[in-house]
N, C-alpha and C positions, 0 to 999 in steps of 0.2 A: 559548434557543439552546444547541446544543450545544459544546462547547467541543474544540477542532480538537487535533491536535498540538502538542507543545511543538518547540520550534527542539533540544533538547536529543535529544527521540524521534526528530525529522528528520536530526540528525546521527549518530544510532545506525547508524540504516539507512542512511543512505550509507555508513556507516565499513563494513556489513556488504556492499554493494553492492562496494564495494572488494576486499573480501577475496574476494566470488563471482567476480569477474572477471580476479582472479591463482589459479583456480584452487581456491580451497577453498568452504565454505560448502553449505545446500543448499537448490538451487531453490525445491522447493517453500513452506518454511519462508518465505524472501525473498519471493515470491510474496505469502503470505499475510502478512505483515508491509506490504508495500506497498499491500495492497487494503485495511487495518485502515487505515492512513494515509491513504486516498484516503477513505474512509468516513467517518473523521472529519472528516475536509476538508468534504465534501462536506453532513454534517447541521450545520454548524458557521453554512456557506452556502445554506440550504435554496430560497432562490428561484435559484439558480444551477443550472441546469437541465445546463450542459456536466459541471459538476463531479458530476453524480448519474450523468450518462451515465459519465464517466472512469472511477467509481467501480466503478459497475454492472460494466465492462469485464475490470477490473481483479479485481474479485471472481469473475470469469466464467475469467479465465487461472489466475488460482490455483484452482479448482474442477480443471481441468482439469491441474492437475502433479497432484493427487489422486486422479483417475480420477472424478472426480464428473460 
C-alpha cells in the first residue's frame, strides 16, 4: 500500500491555499500540488473507488491551468 500524505504536507498546502486566496501564490503550481495530494490519498486507499474519482478530477483541473 502506498503511503498517503503526511498531516505536515497537508498543512503545507493549506498554509499555501491561504496565501492564494489573500492574493499571492500561483494557481497552477496549487493545482498541481493538490491533485499530488489527492493521488496520494487516493493509491494509499486503493479500493476506495470516490477517492480515484476525486483524484482523477483533480488531476484533470490542474492539466487544464497548464493548457494540457
Amino acid at each position: 500500500m502506498s503511503r498517503g500524505p503526511s498531516i505536515a504536507e497537508i498543512s503545507a498546502f493549506l498554509a499555501d491555499v491561504r496565501v492564494y486566496r489573500s492574493g499571492g501564490g500561483d494557481p497552477a503550481a496549487l493545482a498541481d500540488r493538490k491533485a499530488e495530494l489527492l493521488e496520494r490519498i487516493a493509491a494509499s486507499w486503493p479500493d476506495d473507488t470516490e477517492a480515484a474519482e476525486v483524484a482523477r478530477l483533480a488531476r484533470a483541473e490542474a492539466d487544464r491551468h497548464h493548457g494540457r
